[in-house]
Each structure stands twice: as structure tokens, then as C-alpha cells.
N, CA, C and O atoms as a GROMACS GRO file, in nm:
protein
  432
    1UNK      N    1 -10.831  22.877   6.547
    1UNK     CA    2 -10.810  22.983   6.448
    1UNK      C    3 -10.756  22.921   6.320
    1UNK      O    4 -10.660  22.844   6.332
    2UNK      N    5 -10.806  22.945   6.199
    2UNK     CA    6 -10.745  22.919   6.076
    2UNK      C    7 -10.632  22.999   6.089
    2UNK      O    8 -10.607  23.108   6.139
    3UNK      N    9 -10.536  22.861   5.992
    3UNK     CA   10 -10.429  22.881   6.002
    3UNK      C   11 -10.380  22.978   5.857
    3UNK      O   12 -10.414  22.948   5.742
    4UNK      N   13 -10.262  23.141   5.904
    4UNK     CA   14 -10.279  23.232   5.797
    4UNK      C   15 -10.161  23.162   5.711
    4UNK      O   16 -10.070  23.080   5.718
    5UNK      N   17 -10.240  23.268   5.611
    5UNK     CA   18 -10.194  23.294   5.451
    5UNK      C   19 -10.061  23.336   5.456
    5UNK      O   20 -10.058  23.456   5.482
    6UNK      N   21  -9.900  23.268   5.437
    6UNK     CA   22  -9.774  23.383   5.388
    6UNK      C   23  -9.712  23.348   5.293
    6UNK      O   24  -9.739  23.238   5.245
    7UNK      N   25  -9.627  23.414   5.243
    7UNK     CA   26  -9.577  23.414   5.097
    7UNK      C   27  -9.514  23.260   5.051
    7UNK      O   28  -9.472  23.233   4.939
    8UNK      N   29  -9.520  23.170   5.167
    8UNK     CA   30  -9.479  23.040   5.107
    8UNK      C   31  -9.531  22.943   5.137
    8UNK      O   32  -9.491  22.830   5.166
    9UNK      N   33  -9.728  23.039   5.121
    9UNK     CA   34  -9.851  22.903   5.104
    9UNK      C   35  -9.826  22.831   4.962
    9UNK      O   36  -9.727  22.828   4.889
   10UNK      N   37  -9.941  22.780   4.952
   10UNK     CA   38  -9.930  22.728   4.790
   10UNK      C   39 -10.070  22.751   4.765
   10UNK      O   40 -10.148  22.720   4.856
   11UNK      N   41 -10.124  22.809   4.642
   11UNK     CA   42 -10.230  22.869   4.624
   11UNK      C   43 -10.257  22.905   4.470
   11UNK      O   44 -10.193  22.992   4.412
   12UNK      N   45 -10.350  22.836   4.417
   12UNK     CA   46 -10.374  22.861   4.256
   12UNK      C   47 -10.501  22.848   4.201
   12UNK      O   48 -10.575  22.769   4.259
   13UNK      N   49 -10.560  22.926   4.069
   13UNK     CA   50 -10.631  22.928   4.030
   13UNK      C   51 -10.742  22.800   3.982
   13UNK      O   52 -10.673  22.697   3.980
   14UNK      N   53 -10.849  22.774   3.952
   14UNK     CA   54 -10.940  22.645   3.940
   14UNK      C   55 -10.908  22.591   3.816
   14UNK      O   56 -10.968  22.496   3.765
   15UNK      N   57 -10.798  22.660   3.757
   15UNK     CA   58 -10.771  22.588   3.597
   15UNK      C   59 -10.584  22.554   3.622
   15UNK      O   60 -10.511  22.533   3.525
   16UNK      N   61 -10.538  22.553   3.750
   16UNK     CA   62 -10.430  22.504   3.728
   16UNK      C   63 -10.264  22.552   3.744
   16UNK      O   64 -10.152  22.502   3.754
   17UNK      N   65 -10.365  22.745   3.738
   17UNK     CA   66 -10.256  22.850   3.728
   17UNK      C   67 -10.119  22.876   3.868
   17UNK      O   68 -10.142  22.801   3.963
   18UNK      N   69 -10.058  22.918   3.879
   18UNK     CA   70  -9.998  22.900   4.006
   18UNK      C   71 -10.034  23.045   4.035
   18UNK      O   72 -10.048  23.137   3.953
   19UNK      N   73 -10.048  23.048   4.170
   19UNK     CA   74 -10.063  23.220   4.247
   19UNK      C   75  -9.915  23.258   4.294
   19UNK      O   76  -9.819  23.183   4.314
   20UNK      N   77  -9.922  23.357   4.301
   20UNK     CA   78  -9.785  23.427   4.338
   20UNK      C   79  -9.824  23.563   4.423
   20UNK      O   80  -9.889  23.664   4.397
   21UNK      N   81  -9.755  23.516   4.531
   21UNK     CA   82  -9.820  23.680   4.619
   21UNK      C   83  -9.735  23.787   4.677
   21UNK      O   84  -9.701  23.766   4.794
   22UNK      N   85  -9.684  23.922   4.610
   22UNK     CA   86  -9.614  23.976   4.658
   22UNK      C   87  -9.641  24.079   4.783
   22UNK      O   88  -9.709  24.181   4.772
   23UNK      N   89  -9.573  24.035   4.908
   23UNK     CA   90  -9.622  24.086   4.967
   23UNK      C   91  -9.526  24.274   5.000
   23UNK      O   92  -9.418  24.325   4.971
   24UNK      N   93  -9.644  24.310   5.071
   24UNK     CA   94  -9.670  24.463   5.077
   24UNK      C   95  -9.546  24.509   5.213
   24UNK      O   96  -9.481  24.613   5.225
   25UNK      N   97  -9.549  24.383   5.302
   25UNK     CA   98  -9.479  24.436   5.439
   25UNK      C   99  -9.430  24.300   5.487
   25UNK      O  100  -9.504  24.201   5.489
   26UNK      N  101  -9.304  24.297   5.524
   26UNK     CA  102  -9.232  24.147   5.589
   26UNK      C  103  -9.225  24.164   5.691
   26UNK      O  104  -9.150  24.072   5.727
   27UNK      N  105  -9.264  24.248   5.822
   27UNK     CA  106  -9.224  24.267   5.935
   27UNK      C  107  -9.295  24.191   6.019
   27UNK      O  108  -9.255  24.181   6.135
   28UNK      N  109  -9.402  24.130   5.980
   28UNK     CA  110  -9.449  23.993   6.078
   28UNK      C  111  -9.416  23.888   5.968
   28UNK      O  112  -9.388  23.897   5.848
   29UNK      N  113  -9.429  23.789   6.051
   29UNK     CA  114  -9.359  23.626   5.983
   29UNK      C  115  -9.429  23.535   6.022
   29UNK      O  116  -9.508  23.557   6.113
   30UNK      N  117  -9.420  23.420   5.968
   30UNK     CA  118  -9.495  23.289   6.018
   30UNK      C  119  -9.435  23.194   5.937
   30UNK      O  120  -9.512  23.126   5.869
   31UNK      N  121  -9.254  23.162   5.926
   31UNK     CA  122  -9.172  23.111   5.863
   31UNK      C  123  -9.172  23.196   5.728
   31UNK      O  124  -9.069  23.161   5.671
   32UNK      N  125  -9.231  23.284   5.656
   32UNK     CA  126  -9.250  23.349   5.539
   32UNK      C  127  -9.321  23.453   5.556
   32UNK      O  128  -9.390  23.446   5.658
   33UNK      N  129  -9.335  23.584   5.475
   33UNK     CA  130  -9.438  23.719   5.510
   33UNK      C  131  -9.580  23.663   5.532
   33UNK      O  132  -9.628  23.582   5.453
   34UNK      N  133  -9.634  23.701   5.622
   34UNK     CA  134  -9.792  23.714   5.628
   34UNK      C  135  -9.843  23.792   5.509
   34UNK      O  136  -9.798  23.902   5.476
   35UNK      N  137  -9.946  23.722   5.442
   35UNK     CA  138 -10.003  23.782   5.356
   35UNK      C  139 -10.127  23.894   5.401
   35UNK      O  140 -10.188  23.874   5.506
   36UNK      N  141 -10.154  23.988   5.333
   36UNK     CA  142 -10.315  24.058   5.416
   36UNK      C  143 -10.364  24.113   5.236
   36UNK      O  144 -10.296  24.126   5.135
   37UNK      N  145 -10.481  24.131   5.257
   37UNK     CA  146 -10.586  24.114   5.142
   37UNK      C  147 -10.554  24.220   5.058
   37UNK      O  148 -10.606  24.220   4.947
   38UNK      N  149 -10.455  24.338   5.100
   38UNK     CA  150 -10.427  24.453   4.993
   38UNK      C  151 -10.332  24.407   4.921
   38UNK      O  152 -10.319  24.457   4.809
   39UNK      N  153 -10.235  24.294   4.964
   39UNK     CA  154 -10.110  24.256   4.893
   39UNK      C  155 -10.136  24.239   4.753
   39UNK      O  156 -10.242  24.287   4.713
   40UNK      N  157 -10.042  24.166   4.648
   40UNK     CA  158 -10.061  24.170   4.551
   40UNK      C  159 -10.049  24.029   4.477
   40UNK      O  160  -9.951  23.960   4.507
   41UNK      N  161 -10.149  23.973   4.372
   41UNK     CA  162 -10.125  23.876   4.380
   41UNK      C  163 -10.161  23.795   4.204
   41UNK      O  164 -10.257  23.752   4.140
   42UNK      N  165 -10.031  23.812   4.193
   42UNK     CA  166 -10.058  23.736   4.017
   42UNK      C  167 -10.042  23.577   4.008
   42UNK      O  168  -9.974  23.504   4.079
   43UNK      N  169 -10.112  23.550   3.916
   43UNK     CA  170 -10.158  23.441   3.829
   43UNK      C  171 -10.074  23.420   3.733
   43UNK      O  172 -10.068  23.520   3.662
   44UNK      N  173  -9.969  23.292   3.680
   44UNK     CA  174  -9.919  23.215   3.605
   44UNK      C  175  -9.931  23.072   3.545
   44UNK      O  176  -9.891  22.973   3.606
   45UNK      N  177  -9.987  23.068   3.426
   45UNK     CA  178 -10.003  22.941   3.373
   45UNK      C  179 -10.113  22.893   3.388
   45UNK      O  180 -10.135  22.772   3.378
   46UNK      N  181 -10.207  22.985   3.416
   46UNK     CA  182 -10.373  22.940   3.356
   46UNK      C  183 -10.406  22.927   3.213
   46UNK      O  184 -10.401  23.006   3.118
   47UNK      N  185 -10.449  22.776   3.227
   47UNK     CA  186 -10.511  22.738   3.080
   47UNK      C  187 -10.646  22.788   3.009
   47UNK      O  188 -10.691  22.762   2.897
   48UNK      N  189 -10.702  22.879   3.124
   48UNK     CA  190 -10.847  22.876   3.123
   48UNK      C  191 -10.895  22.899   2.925
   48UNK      O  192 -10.811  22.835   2.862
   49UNK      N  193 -10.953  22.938   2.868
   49UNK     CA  194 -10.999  22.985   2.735
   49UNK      C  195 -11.158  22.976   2.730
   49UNK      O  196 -11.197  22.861   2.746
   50UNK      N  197 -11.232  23.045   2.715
   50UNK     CA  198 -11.363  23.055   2.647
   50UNK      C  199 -11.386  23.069   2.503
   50UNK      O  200 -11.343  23.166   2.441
   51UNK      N  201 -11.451  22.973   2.447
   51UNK     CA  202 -11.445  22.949   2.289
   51UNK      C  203 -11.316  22.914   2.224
   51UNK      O  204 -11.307  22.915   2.101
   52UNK      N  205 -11.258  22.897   2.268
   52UNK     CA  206 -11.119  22.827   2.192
   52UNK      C  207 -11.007  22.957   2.219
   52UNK      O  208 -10.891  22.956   2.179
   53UNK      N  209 -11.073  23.073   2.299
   53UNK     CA  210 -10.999  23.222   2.305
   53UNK      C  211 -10.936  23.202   2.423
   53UNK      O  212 -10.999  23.185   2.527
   54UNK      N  213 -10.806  23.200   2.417
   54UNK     CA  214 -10.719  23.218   2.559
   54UNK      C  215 -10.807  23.343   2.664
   54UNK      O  216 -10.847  23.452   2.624
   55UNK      N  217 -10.819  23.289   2.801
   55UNK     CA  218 -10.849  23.365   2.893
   55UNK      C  219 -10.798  23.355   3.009
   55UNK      O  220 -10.848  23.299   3.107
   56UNK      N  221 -10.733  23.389   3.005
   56UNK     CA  222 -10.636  23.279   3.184
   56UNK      C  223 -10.646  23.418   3.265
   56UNK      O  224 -10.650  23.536   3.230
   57UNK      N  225 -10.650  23.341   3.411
   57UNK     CA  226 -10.624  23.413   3.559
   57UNK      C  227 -10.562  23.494   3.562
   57UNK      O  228 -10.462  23.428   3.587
   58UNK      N  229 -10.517  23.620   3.558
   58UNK     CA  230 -10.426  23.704   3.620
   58UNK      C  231 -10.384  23.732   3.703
   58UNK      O  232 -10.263  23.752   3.716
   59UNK      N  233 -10.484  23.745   3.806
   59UNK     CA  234 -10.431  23.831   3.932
   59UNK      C  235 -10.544  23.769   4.070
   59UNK      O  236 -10.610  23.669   4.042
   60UNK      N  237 -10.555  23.806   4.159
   60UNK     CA  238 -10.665  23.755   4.265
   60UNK      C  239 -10.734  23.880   4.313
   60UNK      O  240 -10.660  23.978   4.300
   61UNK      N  241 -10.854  23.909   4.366
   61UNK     CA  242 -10.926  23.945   4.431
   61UNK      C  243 -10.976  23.932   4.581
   61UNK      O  244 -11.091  23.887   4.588
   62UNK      N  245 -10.933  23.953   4.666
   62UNK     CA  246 -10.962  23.908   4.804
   62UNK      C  247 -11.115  23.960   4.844
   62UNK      O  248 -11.133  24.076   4.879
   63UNK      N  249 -11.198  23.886   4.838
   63UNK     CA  250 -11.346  23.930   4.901
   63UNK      C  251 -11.352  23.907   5.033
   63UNK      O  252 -11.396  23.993   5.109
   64UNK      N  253 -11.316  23.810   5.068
   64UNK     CA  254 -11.327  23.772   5.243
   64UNK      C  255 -11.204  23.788   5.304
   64UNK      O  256 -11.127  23.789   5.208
   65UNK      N  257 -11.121  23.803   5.428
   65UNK     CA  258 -11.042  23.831   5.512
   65UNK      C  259 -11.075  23.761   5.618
   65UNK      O  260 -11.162  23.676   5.640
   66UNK      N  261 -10.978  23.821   5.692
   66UNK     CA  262 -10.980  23.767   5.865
   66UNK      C  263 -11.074  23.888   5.888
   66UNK      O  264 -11.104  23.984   5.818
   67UNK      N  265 -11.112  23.844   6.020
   67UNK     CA  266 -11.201  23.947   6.057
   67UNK      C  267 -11.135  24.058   6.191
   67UNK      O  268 -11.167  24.176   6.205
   68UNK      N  269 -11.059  23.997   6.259
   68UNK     CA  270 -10.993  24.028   6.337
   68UNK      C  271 -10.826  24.069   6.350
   68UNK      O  272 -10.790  24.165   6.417
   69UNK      N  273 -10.766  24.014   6.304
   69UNK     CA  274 -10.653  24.022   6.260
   69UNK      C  275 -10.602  24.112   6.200
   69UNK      O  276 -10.622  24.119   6.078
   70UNK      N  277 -10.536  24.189   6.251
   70UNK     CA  278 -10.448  24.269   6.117
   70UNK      C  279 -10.269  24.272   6.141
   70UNK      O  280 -10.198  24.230   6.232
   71UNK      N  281 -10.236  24.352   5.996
   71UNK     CA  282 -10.079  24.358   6.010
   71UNK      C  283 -10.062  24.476   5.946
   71UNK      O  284 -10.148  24.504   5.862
   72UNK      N  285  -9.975  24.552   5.964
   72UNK     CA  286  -9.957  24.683   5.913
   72UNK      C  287 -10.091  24.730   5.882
   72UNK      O  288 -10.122  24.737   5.763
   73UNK      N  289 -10.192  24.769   5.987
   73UNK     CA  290 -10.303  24.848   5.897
   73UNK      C  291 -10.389  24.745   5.799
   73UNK      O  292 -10.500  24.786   5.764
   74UNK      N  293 -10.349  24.628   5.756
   74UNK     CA  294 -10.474  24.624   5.652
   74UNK      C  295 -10.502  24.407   5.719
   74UNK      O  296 -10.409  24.330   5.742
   75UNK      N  297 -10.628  24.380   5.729
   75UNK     CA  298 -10.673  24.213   5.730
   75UNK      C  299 -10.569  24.133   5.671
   75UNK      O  300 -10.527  24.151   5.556
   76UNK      N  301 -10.517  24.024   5.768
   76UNK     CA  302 -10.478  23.951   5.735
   76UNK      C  303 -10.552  23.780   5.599
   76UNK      O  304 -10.659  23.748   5.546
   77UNK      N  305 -10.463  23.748   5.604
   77UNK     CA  306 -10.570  23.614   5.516
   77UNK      C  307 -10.553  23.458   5.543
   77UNK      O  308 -10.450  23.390   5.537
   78UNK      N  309 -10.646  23.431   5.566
   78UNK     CA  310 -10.618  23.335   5.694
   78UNK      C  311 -10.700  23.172   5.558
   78UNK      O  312 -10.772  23.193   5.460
   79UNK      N  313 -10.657  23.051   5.601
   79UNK     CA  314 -10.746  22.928   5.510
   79UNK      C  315 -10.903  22.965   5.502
   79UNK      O  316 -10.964  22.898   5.418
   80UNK      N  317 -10.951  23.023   5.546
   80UNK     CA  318 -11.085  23.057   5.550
   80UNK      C  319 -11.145  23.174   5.465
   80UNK      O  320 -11.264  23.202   5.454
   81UNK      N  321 -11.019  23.247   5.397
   81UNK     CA  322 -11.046  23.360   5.327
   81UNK      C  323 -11.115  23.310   5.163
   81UNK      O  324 -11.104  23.199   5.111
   82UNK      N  325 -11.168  23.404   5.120
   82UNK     CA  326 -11.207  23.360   4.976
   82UNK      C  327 -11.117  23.468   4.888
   82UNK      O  328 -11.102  23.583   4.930
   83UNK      N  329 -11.063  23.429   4.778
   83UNK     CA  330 -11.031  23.503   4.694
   83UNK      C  331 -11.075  23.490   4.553
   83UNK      O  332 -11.067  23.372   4.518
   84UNK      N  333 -11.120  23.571   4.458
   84UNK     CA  334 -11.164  23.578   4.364
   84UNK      C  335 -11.059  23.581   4.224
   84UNK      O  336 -10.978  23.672   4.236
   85UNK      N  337 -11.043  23.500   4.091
   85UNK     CA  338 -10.949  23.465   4.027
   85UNK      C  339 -11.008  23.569   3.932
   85UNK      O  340 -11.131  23.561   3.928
   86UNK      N  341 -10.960  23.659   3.858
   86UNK     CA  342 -10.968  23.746   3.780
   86UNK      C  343 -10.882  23.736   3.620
   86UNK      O  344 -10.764  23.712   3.597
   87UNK      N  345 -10.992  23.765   3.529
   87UNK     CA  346 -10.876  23.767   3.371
   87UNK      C  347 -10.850  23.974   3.358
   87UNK      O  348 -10.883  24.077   3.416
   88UNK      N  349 -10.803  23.947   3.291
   88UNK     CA  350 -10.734  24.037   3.215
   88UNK      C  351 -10.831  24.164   3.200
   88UNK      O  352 -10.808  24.284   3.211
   89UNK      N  353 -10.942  24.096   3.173
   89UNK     CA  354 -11.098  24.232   3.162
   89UNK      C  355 -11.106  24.243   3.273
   89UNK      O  356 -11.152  24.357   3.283
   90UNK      N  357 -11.089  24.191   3.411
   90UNK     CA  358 -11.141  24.202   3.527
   90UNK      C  359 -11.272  24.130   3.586
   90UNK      O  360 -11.319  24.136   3.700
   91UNK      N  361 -11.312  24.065   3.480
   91UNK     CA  362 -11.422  23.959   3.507
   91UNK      C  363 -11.352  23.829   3.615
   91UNK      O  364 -11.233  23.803   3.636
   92UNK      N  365 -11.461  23.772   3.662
   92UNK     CA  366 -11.449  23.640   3.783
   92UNK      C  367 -11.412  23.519   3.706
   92UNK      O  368 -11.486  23.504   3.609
   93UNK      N  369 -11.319  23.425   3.718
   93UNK     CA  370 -11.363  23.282   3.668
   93UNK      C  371 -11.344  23.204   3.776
   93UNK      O  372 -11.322  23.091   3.732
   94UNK      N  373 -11.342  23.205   3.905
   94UNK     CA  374 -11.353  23.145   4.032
   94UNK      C  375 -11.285  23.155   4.152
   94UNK      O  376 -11.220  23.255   4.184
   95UNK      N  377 -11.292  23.089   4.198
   95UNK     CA  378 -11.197  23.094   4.356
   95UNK      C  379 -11.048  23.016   4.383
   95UNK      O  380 -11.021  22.901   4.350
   96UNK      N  381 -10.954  23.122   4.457
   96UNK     CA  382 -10.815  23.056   4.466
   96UNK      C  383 -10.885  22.958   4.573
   96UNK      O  384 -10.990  22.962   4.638
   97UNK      N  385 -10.769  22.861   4.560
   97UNK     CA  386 -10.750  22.681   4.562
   97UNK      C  387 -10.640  22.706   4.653
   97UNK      O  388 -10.528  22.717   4.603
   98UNK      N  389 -10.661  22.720   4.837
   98UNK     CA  390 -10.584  22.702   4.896
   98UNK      C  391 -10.533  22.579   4.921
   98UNK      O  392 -10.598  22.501   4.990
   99UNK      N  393 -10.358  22.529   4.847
   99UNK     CA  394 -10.330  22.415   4.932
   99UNK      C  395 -10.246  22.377   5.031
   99UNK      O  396 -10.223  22.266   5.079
  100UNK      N  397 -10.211  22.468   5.051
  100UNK     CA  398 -10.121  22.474   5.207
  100UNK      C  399 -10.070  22.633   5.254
  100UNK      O  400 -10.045  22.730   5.183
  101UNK      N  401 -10.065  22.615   5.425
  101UNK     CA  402 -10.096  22.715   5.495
  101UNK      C  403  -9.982  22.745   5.555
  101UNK      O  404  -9.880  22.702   5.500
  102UNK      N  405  -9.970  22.807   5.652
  102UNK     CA  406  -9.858  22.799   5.801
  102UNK      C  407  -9.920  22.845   5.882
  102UNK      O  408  -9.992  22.937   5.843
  103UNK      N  409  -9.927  22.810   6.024
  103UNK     CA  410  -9.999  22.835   6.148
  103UNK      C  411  -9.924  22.912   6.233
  103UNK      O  412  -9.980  23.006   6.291
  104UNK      N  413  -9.799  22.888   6.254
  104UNK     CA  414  -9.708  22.970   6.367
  104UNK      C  415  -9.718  23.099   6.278
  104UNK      O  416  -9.756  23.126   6.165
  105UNK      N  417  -9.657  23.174   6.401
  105UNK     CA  418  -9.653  23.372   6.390
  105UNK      C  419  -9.559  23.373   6.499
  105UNK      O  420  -9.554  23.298   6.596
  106UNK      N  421  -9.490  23.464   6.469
  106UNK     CA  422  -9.394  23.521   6.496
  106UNK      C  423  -9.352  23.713   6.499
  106UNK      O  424  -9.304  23.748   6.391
  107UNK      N  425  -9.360  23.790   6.568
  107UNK     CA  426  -9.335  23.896   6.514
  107UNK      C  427  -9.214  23.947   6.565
  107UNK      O  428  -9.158  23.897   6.663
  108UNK      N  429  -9.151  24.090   6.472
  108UNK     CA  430  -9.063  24.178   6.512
  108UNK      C  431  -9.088  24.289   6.615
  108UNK      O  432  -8.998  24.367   6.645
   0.00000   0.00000   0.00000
């Protein structure tokens, strides 16, 4: 099983930005909240720009999930998930850059 997504993965945009994920529910753990694909998740310090026009990452998009898994009601997000990096219009400029995970779980 890929190992899931919690609030003290490390995870950032393709230009550099850092992700930040607030999560929705702490009542399962895996040393930090389990993340699941409704949570919330902003973007800091993307350089991105088109034409010399600042455009940086904002926020993420979760397209893929666990398939099986859930926590409170909604898919967990496991290294295998895709998330989509979003500006400000809501347009795509690529995929979060998982770089580290946690594997143990733990619940209340």
C-alpha cells in the first residue's frame, strides 16, 4: 500500500512553491493528521510567471485519491495520488511534487 499523505508530508508545487495542507479532521493520525482530498491546501512562494506576469500556485486540486480508504467520510491521499497546482484564475500549471510521506496509522 502507498504510503498516506498527513499534515507533516512535504509537498510543493513544479516551480518551487511550498504546499501547506490544512487539514479538515485530526482524529486519525499517522504521526500528523491524515490528509483526504476535500482538505485544504495552499501554495506559498511560487515563482511561476507567464510573460514576465507573476502567476504563482495557489492552492491544489486533488484529481486522484485512494481508492479505498477513507477518513471521516471523504478519500484519503496516499504517494500515489495526483494533485493538480492551480493559479489564482483557477487554471492548471502542474502536479504537486510529493517528497515525503508517513506510512504508520494509528487511530482514535
Amino acid at each position: 500500500m502507498p504510503a498516506l499523505l498527513t499534515a507533516a508530508s512535504t509537498m510543493m508545487c513544479p516551480h518551487g512553491g511550498t504546499v501547506t495542507a490544512i487539514p479538515g479532521s485530526t482524529r486519525a493520525s499517522a504521526g500528523a493528521a491524515i490528509l483526504r482530498g476535500s482538505d485544504t491546501f495552499i501554495i506559498a512562494g511560487c515563482a511561476f510567471n507567464i510573460a514576465g506576469a507573476p502567476s504563482p500556485c495557489v492552492s491544489v486540486n486533488w484529481v486522484v485519491t485512494a481508492t479505498r480508504v477513507q477518513h471521516a467520510g471523504a478519500l484519503v491521499l496516499n504517494e500515489s495520488s495526483m494533485g493538480l497546482c492551480l493559479a489564482a484564475t483557477q487554471a492548471p500549471q502542474g502536479t504537486v511534487i510529493i517528497a515525503a510521506t508517513q506510512s504508520r496509522v494509528s487511530g482514535l
